[in-house]
Legacy VTK file of the C-alpha trace (Angstrom):
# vtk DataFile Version 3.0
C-alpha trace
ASCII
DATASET POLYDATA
POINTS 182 float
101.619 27.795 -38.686
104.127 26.779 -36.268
104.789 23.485 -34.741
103.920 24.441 -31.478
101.432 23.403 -29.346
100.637 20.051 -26.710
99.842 16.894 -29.335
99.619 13.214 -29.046
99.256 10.815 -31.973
96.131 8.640 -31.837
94.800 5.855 -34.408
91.026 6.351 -35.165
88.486 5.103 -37.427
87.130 7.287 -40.207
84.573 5.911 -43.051
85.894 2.728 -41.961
89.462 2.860 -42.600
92.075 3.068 -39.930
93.983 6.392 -39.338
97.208 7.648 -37.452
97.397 11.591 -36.716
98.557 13.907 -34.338
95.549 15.502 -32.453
95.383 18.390 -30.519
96.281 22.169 -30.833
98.156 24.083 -33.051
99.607 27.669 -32.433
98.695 29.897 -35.455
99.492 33.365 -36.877
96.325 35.275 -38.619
97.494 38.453 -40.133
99.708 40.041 -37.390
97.507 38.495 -34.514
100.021 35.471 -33.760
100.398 32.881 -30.914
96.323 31.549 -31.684
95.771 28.413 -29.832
93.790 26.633 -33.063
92.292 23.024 -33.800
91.635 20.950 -37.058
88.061 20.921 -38.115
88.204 17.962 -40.701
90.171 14.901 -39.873
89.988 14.260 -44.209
91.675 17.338 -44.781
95.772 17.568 -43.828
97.753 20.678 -42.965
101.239 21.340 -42.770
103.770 22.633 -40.371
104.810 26.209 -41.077
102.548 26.090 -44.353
101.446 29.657 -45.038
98.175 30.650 -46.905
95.668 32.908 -47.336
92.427 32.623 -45.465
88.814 33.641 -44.547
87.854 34.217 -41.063
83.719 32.217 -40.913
81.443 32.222 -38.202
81.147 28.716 -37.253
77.523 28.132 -38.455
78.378 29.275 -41.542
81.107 26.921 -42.048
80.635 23.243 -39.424
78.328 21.037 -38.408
77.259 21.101 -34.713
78.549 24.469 -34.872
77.030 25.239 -31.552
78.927 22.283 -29.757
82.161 22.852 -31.094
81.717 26.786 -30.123
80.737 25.826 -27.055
83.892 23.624 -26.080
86.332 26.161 -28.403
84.937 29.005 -25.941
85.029 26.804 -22.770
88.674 24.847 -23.041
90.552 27.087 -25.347
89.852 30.765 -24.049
93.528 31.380 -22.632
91.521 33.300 -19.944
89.174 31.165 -19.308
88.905 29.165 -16.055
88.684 25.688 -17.729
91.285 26.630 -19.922
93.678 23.094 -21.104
96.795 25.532 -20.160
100.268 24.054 -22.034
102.715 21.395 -21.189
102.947 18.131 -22.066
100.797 16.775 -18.734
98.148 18.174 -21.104
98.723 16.672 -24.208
95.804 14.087 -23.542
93.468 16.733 -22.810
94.359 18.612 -25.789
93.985 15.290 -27.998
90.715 13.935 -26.644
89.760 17.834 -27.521
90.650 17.231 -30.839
88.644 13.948 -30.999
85.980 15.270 -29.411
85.679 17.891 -32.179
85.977 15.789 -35.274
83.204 13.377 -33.759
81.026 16.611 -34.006
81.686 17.645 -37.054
81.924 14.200 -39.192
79.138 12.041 -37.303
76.384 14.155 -37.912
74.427 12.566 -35.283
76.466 14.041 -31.764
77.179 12.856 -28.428
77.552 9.248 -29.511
81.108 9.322 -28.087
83.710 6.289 -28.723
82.290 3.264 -28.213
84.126 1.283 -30.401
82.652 0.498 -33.962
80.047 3.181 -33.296
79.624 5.842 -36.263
81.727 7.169 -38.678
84.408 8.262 -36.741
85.852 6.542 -33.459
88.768 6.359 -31.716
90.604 2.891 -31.607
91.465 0.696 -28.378
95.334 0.973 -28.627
97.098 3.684 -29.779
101.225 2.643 -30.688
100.599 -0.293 -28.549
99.393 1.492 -25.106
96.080 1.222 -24.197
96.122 3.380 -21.261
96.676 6.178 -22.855
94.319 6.034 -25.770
91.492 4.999 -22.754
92.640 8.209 -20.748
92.472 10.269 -24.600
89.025 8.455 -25.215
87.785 9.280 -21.656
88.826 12.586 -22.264
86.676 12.913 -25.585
83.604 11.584 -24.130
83.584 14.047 -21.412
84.209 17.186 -23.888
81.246 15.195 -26.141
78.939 14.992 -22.729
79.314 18.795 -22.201
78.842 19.930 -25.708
75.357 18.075 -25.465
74.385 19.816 -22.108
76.111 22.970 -22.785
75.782 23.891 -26.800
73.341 26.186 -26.289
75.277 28.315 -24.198
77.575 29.172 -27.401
78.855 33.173 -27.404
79.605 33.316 -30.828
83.465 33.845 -29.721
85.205 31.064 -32.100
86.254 31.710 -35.281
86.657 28.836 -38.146
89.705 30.031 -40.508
89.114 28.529 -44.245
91.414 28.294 -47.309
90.505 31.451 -49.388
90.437 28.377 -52.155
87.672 26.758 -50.143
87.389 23.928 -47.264
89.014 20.831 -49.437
92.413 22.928 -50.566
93.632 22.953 -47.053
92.701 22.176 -43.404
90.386 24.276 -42.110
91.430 25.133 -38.306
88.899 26.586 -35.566
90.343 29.006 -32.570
88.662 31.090 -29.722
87.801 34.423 -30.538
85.358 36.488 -33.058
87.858 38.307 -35.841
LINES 1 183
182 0 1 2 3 4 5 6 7 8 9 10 11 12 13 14 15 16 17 18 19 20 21 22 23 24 25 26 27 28 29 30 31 32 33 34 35 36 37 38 39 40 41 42 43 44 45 46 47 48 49 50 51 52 53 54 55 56 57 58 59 60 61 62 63 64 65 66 67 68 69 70 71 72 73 74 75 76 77 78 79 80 81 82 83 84 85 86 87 88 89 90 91 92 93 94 95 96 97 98 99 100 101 102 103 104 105 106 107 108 109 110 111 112 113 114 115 116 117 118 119 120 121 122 123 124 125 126 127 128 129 130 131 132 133 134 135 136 137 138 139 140 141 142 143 144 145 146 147 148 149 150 151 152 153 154 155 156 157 158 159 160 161 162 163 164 165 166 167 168 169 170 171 172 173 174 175 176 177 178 179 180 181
């Protein structure tokens, strides 16, 4: 893995205790198939810069919760070719962030499309993130929209996102989610 990619640091709430991570895409190397625009699945699991290991390629229902919602924004925001694709830079960092938020909602609080209301779940973004307000709101607003369209759209999943699990299973290492079937 490679530490490329648009991220923004944002404090959230997990099973009630306060966090501080670095949301939003990763740019990953599967085999020889390199530059893969990936996200983290679990927000309990870490990951590495540059850490190398050996993984299985899963079909997102057999591996995630709300696997049809998370397909549907993986094939939506993160097909390179796509035409709502987040593109790169660091105007996009946000976007790529309230992604990654948007995500981790789906896959830890079971029951989806809550969004991130304060004190609503078990995971939530926080009002302030480092102090600025603004742009946790504008990372927030950005999650709730992703959440609002994985509720209308889910069902219109392709089956075109691939989650990428330690070989040792999903605690030994982050598992990471990217667009396209391998």
């Amino acid at each position: 893995y490679t530490a490329r990619g648009e991220r923004q640091t944002t404090n959230f709430v997990l099973d009630g205790s306060n966090h501080s991570a670095s949301t939003g895409s990763f740019i990953i190397t599967v085999d020889s198939t390199a530059g893969l625009r990936a996200l983290c699945v679990d927000p309990r699991t870490s990951i590495t810069l540059n850490d190398s290991f050996a993984v299985n390629a899963l079909r997102p229902e057999n591996a995630i919760a709300n696997w049809q919602q998370v397909s549907y924004l993986v094939e939506t925001y993160m097909n390179p070719n796509g035409a709502s694709y987040l593109g790169t830079g660091s105007a996009t960092a946000s976007s790529w962030a309230g992604l990654q938020l948007a995500v981790w909602d789906l896959v830890t609080d079971i029951v989806s499309g809550r969004g991130f209301n304060n004190g609503a779940g078990t995971f939530y973004a926080q009002a302030s993130l480092n102090g600025n307000a603004t742009i946790a709101a504008q990372i927030r607003n950005n999650a709730d929209s992703f959440l609002m369209q994985a509720a209308n759209n889910g069902h219109l999943a392709l089956g075109q996102a691939t989650v990428w699990q330690h070989v040792d299973g999903p605690n030994a290492k982050q598992m990471l989610i990217s667009y396209g079937a391998f």
